[in-house]
N, C-alpha and C positions, 0 to 999 in steps of 0.2 A: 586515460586513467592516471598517470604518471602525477599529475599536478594534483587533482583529489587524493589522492592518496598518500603523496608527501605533505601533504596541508592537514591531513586526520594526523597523520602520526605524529609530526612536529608537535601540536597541540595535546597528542598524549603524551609524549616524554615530558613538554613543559607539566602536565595532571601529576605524572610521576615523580618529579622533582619536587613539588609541594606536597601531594600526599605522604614522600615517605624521605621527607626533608632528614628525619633522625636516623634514616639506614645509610643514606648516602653522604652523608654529611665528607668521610674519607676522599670520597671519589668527587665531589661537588663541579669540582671548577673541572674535572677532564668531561663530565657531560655536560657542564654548561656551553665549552670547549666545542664540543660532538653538534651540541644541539643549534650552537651558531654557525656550524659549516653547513649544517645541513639548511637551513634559512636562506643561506647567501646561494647554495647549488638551487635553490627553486626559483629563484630571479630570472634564472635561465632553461627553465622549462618548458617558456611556453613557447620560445623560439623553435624549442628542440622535438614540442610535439606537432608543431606545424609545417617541420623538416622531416620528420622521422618515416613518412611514406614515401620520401624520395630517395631515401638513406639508409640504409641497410645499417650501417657503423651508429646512427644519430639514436636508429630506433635502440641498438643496444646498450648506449651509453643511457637512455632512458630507465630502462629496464635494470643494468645497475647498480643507478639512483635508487631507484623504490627499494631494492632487495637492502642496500644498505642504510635506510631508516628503516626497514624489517629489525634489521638486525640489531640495533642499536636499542630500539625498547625490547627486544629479545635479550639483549643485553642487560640490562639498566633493570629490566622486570625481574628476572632471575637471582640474578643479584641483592637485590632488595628486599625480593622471598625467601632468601637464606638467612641472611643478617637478621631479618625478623624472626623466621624460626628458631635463630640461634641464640636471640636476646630476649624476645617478648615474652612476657609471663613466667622468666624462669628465675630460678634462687642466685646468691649469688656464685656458689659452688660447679651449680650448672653454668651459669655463665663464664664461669672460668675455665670448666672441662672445653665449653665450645670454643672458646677465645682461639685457639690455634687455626680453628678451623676457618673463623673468621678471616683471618690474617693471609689464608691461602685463598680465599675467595677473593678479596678485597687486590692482593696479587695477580689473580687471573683476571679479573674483571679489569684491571689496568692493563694487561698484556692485547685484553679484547678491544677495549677503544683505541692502544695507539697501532692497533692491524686497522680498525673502522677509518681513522683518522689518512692510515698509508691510502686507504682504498677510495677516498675521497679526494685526496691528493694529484694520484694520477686520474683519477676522472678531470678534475681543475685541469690537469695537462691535456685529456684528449679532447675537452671541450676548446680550449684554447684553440686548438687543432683544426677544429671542425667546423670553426667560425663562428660559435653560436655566442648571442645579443643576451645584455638585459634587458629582457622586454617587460615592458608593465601589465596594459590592458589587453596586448598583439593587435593585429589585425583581423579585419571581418573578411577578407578577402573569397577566403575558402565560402565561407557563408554564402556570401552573395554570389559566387561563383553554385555554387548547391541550389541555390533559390531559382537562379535561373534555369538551371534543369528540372528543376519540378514544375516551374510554371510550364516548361515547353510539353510537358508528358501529360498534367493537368489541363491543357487545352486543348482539350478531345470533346468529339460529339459524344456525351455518355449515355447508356441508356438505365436506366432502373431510380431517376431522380424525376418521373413525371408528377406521382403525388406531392412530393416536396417543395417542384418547384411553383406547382398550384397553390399550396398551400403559402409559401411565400410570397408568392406574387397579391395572393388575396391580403396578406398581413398587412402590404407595400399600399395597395388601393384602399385599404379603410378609408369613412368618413369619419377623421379622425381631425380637428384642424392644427393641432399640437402639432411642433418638431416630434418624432418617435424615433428611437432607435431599434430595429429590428438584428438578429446577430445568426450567425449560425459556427458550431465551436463545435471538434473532431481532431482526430490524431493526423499528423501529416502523411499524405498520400490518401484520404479518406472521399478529397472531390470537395473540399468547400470551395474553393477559386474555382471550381469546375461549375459549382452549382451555383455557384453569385454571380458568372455569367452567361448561365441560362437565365437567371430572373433579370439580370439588369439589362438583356440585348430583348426581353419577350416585347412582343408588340404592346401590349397594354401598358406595359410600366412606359417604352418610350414614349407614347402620346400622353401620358399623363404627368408626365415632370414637366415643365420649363425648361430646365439645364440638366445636362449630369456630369458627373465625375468618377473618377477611378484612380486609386492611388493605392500603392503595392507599399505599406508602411514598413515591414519587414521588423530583423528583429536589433538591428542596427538603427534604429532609430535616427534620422535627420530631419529635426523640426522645421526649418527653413527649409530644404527641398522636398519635404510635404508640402510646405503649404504654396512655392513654388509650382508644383505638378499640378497643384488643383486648380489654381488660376489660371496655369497656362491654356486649361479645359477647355475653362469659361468664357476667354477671349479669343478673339482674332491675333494670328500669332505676328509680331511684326519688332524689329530691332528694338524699336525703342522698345517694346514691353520688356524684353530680355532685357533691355542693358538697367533697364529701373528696377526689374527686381530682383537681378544682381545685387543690385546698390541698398536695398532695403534690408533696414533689421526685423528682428522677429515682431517686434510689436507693431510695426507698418505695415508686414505684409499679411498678419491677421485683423488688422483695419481694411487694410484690401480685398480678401477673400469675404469679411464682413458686409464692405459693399456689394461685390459683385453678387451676395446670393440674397441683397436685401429686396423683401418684396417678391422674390420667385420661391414658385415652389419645384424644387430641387432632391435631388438624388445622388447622395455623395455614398461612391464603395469605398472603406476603409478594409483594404484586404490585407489580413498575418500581421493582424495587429499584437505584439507578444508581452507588452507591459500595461500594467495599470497608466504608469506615468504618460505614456503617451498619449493615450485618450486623454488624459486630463489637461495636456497640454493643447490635444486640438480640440477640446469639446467648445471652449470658449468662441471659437473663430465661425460657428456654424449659429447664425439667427434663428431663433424662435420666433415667425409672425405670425402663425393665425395664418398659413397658407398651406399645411399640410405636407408639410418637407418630411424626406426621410432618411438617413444613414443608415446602411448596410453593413453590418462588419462581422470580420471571420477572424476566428483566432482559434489555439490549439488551447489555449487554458479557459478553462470555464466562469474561473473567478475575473478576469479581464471584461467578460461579455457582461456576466453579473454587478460588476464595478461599475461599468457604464451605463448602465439600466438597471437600476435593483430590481424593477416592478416587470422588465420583460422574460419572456423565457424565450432561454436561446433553443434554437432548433441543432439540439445536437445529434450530429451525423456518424449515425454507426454505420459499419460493413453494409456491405451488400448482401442480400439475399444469395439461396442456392443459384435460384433461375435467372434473376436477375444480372449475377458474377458471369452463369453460364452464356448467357446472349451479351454481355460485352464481350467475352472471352471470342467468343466467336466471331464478333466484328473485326476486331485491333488482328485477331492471330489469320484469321481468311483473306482479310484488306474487301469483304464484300459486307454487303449487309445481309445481319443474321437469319433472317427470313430465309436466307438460301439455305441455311444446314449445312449439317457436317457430315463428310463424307464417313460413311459408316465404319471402314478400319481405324480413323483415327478419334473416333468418341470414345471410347473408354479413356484412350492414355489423357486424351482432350478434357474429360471429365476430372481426371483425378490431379492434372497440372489445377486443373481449375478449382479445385477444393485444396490443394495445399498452397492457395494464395488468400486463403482465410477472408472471402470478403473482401481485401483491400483493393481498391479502387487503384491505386497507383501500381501496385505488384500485377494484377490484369494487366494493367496497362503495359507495362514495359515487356511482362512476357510473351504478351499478345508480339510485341514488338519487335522479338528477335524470333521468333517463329511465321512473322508475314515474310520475312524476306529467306527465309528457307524451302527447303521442297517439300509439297506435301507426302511426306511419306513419314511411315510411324517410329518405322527404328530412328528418324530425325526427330520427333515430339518425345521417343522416349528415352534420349540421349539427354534432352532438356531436363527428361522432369528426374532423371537420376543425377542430373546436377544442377539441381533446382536453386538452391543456396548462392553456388560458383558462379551460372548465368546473372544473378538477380546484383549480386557482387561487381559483377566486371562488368556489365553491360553501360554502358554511358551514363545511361540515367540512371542507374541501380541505387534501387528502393532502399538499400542500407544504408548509403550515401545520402541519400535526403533523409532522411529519419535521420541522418547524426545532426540535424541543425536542431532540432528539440533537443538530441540530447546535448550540445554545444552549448545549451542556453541554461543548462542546467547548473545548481550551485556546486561546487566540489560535494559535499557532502549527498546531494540528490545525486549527484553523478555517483558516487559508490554506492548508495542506497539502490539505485537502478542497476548495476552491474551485478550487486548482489544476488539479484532477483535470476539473473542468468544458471544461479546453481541449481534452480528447481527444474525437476523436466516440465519437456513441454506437455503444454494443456496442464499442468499440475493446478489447480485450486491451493491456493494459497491461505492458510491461518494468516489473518493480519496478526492478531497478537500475539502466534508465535513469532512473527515475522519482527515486530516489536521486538519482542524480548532477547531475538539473535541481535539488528542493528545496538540494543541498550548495551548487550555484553562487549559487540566487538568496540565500542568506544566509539563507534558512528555518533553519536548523540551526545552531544556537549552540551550541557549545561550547569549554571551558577547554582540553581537549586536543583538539589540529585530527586527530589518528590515527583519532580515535573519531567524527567527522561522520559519517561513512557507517555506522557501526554503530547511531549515534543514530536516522539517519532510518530504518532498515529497521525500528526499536524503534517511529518514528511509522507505520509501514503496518502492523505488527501490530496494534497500538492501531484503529488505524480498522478495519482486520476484525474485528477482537474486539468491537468495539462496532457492528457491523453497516453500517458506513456504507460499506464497499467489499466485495465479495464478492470471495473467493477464485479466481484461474480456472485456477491450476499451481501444485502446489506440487512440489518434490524429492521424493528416495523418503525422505530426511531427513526432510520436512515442512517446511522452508524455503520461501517463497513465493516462487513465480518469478515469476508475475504473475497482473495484477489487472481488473477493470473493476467501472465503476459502474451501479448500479441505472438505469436512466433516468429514472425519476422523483429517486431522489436529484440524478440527474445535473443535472434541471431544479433542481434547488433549488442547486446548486453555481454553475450560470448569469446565475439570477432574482439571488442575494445579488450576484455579480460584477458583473453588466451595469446594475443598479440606482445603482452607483457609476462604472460607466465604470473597472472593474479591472481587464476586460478584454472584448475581441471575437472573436466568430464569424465570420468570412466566409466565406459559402458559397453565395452566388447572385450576377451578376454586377450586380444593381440593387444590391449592396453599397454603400458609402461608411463607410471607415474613419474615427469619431471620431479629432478632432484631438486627444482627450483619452487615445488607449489607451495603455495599458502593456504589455498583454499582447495578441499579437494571433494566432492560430490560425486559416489557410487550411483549409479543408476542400475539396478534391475540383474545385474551381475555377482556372484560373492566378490568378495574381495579376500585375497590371500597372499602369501607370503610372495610367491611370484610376480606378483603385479608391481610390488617395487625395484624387482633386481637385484642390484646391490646400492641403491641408493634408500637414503631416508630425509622426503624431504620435512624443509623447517614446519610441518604443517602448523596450520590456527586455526582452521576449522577441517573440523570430517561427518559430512552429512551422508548416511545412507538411506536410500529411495527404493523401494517394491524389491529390498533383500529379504524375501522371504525364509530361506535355510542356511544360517551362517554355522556353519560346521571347523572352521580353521577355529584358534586357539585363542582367542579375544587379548588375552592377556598382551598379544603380538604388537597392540595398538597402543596399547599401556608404555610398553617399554620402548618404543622406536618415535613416539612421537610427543616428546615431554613437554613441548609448548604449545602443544592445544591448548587453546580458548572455551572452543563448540565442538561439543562432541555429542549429536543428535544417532540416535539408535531408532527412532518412533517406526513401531511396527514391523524391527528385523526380529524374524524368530531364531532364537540364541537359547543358551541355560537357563536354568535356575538360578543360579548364582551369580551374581556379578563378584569378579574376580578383587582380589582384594589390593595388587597392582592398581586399580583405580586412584589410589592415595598419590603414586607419583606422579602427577599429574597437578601437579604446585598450582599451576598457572590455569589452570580447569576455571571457566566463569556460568557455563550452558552446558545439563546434562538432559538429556532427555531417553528416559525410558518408556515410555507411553505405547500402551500395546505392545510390550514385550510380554516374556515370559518370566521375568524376572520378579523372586520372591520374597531375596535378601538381601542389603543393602549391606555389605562388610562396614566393621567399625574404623578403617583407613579412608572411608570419606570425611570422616572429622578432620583429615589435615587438608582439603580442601579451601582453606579460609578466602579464595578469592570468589567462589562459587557465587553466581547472584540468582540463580533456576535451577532447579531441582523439581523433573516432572516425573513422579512414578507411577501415574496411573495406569497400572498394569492388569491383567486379566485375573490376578489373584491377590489377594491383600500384601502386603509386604512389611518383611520383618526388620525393622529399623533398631536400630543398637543407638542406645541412649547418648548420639554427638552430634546430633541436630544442633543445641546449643552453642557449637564448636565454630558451627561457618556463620560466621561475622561480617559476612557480606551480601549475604541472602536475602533476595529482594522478593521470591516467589517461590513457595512451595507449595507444588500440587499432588497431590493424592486423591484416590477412591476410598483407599483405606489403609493404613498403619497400623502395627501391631508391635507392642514395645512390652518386653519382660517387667519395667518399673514405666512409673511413672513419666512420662516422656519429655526431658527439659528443653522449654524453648524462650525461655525468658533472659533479657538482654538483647536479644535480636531488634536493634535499632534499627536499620536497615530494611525488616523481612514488612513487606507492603500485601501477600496475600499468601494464605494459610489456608488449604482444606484437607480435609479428607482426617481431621483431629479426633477423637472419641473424646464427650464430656468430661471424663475424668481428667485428663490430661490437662485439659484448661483451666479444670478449676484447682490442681496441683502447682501450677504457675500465680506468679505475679504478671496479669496481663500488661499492668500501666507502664511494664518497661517495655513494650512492645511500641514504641512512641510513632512510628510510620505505618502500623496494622491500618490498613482499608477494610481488605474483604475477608471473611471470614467463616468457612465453611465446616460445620461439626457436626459430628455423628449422635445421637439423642436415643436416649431408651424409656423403656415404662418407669425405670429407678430413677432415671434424672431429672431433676428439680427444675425447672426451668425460672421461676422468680429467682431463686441461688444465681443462676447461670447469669441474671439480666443484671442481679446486684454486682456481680463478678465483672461483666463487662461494662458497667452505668459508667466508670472513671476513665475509659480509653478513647479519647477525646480524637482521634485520628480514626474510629473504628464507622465507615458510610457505609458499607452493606454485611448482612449478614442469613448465613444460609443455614435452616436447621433442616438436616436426616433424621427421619423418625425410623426407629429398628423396630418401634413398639407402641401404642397409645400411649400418649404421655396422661398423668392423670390430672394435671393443669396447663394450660399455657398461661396463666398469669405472669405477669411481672414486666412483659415487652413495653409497655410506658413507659421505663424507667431509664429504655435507650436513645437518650435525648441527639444523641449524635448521628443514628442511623435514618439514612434515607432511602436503604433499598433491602426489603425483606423477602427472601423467599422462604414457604413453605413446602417440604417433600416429605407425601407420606404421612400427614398428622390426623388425619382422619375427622377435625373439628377447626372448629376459625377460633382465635384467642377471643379474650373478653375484651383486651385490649390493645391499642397498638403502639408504634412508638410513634411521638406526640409529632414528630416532623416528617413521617413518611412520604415521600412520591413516589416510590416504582415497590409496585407487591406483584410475586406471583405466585400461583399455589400451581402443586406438581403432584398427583397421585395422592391426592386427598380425601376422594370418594364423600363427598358432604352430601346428605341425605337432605336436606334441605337448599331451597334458593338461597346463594351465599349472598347477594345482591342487596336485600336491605339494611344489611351490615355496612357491606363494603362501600357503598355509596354516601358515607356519613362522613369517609375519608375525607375531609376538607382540600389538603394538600397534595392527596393522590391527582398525579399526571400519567403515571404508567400504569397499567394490571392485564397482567396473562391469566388465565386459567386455562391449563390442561390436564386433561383425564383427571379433570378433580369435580366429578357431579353427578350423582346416579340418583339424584332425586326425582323430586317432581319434572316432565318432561317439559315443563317451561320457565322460562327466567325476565323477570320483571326488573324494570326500569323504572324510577318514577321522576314525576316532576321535578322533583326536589333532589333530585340524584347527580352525584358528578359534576359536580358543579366546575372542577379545573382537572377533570381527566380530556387527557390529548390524545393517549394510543389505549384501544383495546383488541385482544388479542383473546379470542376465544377455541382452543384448540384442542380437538379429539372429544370433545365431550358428546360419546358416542349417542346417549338417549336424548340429544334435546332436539325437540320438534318446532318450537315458537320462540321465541325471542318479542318479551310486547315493551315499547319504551313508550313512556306516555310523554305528551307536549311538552316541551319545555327541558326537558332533559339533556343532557351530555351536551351543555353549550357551545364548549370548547374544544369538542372531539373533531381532531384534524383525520386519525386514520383508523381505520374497523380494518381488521385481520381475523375472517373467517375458516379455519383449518378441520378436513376431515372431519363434521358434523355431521353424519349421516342420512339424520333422520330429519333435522333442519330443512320443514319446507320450503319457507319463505323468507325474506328481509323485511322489517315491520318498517311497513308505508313510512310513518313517522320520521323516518335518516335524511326524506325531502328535504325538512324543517329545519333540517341539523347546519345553518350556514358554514359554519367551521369546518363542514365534512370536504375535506379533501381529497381521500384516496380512498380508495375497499376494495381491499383485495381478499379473492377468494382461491385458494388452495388446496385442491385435491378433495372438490366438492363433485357430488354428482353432477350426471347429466343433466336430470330432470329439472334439480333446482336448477341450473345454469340456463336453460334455457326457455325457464318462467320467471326469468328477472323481469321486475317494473320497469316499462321502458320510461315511464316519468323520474324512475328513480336514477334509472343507469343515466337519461341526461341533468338531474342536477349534480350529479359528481363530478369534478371534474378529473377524476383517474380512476378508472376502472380495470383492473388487471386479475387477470386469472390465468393459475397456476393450476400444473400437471403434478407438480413439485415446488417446493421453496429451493432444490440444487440443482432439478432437470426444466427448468423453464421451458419446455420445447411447444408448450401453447400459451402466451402471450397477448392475451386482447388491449389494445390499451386505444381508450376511449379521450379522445383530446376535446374539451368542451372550454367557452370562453377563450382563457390566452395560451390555455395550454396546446390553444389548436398548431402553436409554435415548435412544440415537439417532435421534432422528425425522426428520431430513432424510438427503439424500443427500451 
């Protein structure tokens, strides 16, 4: 962690220097000073982080390093937040009463960096000490040292891959005469090197290649001894061949491997392949003749498998089943085959090692591994599984240990991104976009335009799914991830890296005691009170509380002990009424979250918040905000259910604020919206009094304004005037009780929410030229069926019809919804059937059904369920625990669920 995390901060001090060039102007050259020792100490990081498990002194001098770029934008930030308070926007009378004050800060803040500067000093002296290098790229040693232990624990007879490997091996046999690349892509320790050679050793593939090969590419990449290894396959091994392609450059020995596979048809495995670059390096050396050749390849990143085949689907490999975990379990841990059973005192403990290995292929494996060679007896299996973590840790091959070569490969920033995710408990379901908006505040997320932070990091949570390190746990009917969680063993590995350096802490028992060292510090399931620090107060920057149902200490405690919080997340502790008004010292506050509290008032000392960039109060009861909304100047996100404000509520200037809800009419139309110049989404309360053509002329000039959401409190007596919002692409209606006359002229995503239209909204909606997306929920109590016509949807992609309790038919006539890639059927009751017609629908992709009866589910058209090629049904959209997933054409590729 040492190296990411001095590489985030360096890059914000330099943010700090430019952004508030005119505070620090006095102190310039002692931080520029600060900020060049700190550069030159990261030279020698990464010596120091590939020493520091041998070293007890190495690991501490790591440790701090970090603590002292902590401290230096702790420095530099505070300092910068006074001078500005004490100059910004004031007379010049004020500025003269401040001046003194000035003068003693600008004094302290130079007494702070030449202490930073001593503490960097002697660190120079103990690294000199301790031998440590400047190293550039380091070595892969460790790596490849790691690889080979998971290939050793990977090369087991496994059981629960028979469908998979059928299904592979039928992929491998097509009559196909094309070169094809076939992939399979999963998290490390999942069994892909397990299950590419079960397909590549089956009898049918051997007899039906010519030649084959097998080359472990790894993540060290060496293009010449790739393409070495694979010819050495192909031939007859004999000196001269070695000593010539010793002697050959890259371009001769892929004229080499070129020959030797010209004219056969061939079987090359590309196993842990982990970059794009690489495939593209070997793809050229593999001939295309019209003989039916095939490459095999495994990788943990999704996008690698995709790059090299856009048109295939990889067969990507999730966990293991209950039963299936349970009969390997049983093999690796008995040393018999599972058929014999388990002796009956040791199933329970037997069962439950075997469910806190989550599926993983590799974690079975090794625990299987240190329990064959033990005695069968229980208080021995349940010594293991009360130190399930420790074993999995120490053991040889332990599963934490392999899993650090993903996260090894990860960028400094993915590496903190990933570590981050360690403060959630386990199994927690993760908000991506809160998840988002914590990485935007803590300065994770760099970028040249500030519009694009939030599009950036949601680019970093694909990235980590793609590459197995978070699983997926909702996505949209889009495909867009709504949220996430982590493996729990990956989880332990996100932990072990953090709490190794004192990144960050768990608290979750009351014998706790917070190091006076955390920065990051996450309550689990416990109060937190004045005892749990001692006598210390650490430097916190974040404090996230989890399942604090009744916080009864004195809140304000957190105010005054912990003044450089960043993140200060509350979501769902029940606490007062009031948030204390202590909140104000909290200069350096960026993430506040109230959500699901009890909270009803917002003191008017959040207006000195100015670095705040979230603000989430959606709380159980409206909440009374005091007119200094205006105030925070850096607020990129405020959310609400509802606000209630004595006057008029100003939010105009807010350059910065990119999403706004929970506003009542009045308010907005009391504002100058157009200084709102980064407003995206926009969510507002509406009543029978409110004008809605006013509201649309009001917003027509806000040229940054893409979606926009109206609450209806009351029938409106028009919806006219939404044509007039040329900018808006995404509208939702809640509550309006009718469809507008008109819409905005560039729409593609509408959904209507508790609407109750008495009639089919469908011949309306269908005229949408541009519509791609449209939801309807509990928005229909008409006629009990809804029409489709020829001429309908002509570029809709996703529909989503959900809760609408009375509808019985659905009739789309030919020709209709051309483009419709995915139907999202949700809790329709009465809904007997799917109208024949969706056969015809070529575009149709996916149909999923959701908390649909029995009856219909199990009078589905079987002509219909096979021209789909994805059929999935749900118990729930968050309990997936029945999952049909229907693989037809190439999706027969998809091995997990």
């Amino acid at each position: 962690m040492a190296d990411p995390v001095i590489s985030l901060v360096i890059g914000r001090i330099v943010d700090l220097l430019n952004k508030n060039s005119v505070f620090l102007k006095d102190v310039e050259r002692q931080v520029e000073k600060l900020k060049d020792d700190l550069v030159w100490m990261r030279c020698f990081l990464k010596d120091a982080e590939q020493r520091q498990d041998e070293d007890a002194r190495i690991r501490n001098w790591v440790s701090l390093v970090r603590a002292a770029a902590y401290d230096a934008e702790d420095v530099i930030e505070i300092f910068a937040s006074k001078v500005e308070f004490f100059t910004k926007d004031k007379g010049l009378v004020t500025k003269l009463t401040y001046y003194p004050l000035k003068i003693v800060n600008r004094y302290k803040i130079g007494k702070e960096i030449k202490s930073l500067q001593m503490r960097l000093n002697d660190m120079e002296t103990s690294r000199d000490k301790y031998g440590l290098k400047n190293l550039g790229e380091g070595t892969s040693t460790h790596g490849e040292e790691l690889q080979r232990i998971r290939r050793s624990v990977e090369d087991k007879d496994i059981v629960g891959f028979e469908e998979k490997t059928k299904s592979l091996v039928a992929e491998l046999l097509k009559e196909d005469k094309n070169r094809r690349l076939v992939s399979i892509v999963g998290m490390g320790g999942a069994g892909k090197t397990t299950l590419a050679k079960k397909v590549y050793n089956h009898a049918d593939v051997r007899t039906r290649f010519d030649c084959r090969a097998w080359v472990c590419v790894s993540s060290s990449y060496n293009h010449k001894e790739t393409l070495r290894t694979i010819i050495k396959q192909l031939n007859p091994i004999t000196n001269e061949l070695l000593d010539m392609l010793e002697k050959m450059q890259e371009q001769d020995l892929e004229e080499r491997l070129r020959q030797d596979l010209q004219d056969k048809r061939y079987l090359v495995v590309l196993d842990d392949v982990w970059k794009e670059e690489a495939w593209d390096c070997l793809a050229g050396a593999f001939p295309d003749v019209n003989a039916s050749s095939r490459l095999l390849l495994t990788s943990r990143n999704l996008e690698v498998a995709q790059h090299a085949d856009a048109l295939s689907h990889p067969c990507e490999l999730k966990t293991l089943g209950q039963e299936d975990s349970w009969q390997l379990f049983l093999k690796m841990a008995l040393g018999h085959g599972a058929n014999a059973g388990c002796p009956p005192d040791l199933e329970e403990v037997g069962r439950e090692i075997t469910r806190r290995c989550n599926g993983l292929l590799l974690a079975i494996t090794v625990i299987g591994g240190l329990l064959v060679a033990k005695k069968k007896l229980k208080s021995e299996w349940e010594k293991v599984l009360n130190n399930f973590s420790t074993y999995l840790s120490r053991s040889q091959s332990g599963v934490l240990a392999i899993l650090e070569l993903s996260y090894a490969d990860l960028s400094p920033k993915l590496k903190f991104c990933f570590s981050y995710l360690g403060l959630f408990p386990e199994d927690h379901v993760i908000s991506v976009r809160k998840l988002i908006r914590m990485w935007v505040t803590e300065g994770i997320i760099q970028k040249r335009d500030a519009k694009n932070l939030e599009e950036t990091a949601a680019y970093d949570v694909e990235q980590l799914c793609s590459r197995n390190m978070v699983q997926v746990a909702e996505t949209t009917v889009d495909e867009r991830i709504r949220s996430c969680r982590v493996h729990d063993l990956l989880r332990e590995l996100a932990i072990r890296k953090a709490e190794d350096e004192n990144f960050f802490q768990i608290h979750d028992t009351r014998d706790d005691e917070i190091s006076a060292q955390s920065r990051y510090l996450a309550v689990h399931s416990l109060p937190l009170d004045k005892n749990s620090f001692g006598s210390s107060t650490p430097p916190l920057r974040s404090l996230l509380l989890f399942n604090v149902h009744d916080y009864r200490e004195n809140i304000s405690l957190i105010f005054k002990s912990f003044r450089k919080l960043r993140i200060l997340d509350f979501e769902n502790v029940g606490m007062g009424y009031n948030l204390p008004k202590g909140i104000g010292e909290l200069r350096l506050l960026r993430y506040l979250n109230l959500r699901d509290t009890y909270i009803r008032k917002l003191p008017h000392s959040v207006g000195c918040l100015r670095y705040l960039q979230t603000l989430d109060i959606r709380t159980h009861a409206p909440v009374k905000v005091s007119n200094i909304i205006w105030k925070l100047e850096s607020l990129r996100h405020l959310y609400a259910y509802d606000m209630e404000c004595d006057v008029p509520l100003k939010i105009e200037g807010l350059r910065n604020l990119q999403t706004l809800s929970g506003i009542p009419f009045e308010d907005v139309m009391h504002n100058n919206m157009i200084t709102l110049t980064s407003l995206q989404k926009l969510e507002i309360w509406v009543d029978d009094r409110s004008e809605i053509d006013k509201l649309c002329v009001h917003l027509s000039e806000v040229g940054s304004l893409k979606k926009l959401h109206l609450y209806f409190r009351g029938l409106p007596q028009s919806l006219a005037g939404l044509s007039k919002l040329h900018h808006v692409t995404g509208l939702k209606l809640s509550g309006s009780g009718m469809l507008p006359p008109d819409f905005p002229p560039n729409l593609s995503r509408l959904s209507l929410n508790h609407t109750f239209f008495r009639n089919d909204p469908m011949p309306v909606l269908e005229k949408l030229g541009q519509l791609q997306f449209l939801k309807i929920e509990v928005a229909y109590e008409g006629p009990q069926h809804m029409v489709i016509s020829r001429h309908g949807f002509h570029q809709l992609k996703f529909l989503v019809l959900s809760r609408i309790y009375d509808l019985d038919e659905i009739k789309v006539e030919e020709g209709a919804l051309p483009q419709l890639q995915c139907l999202r059927i949700r809790e329709c009751r009465k809904l007997r059937k799917l109208p024949e017609e969706l056969k015809h629908v070529p575009s149709l992709d996916a149909l999923e059904l959701v908390s649909m009866p029995k009856d219909f589910i199990s009078g589905l058209d079987a002509d219909l369920v096979s021209s789909v090629p994805n059929l999935r049904i749900f118990d729930s959209l968050k309990k997936r625990s029945r999952h049909l997933y229907f693989a037809h054409r190439m999706e027969a590729m998809s091995c997990g669920d």
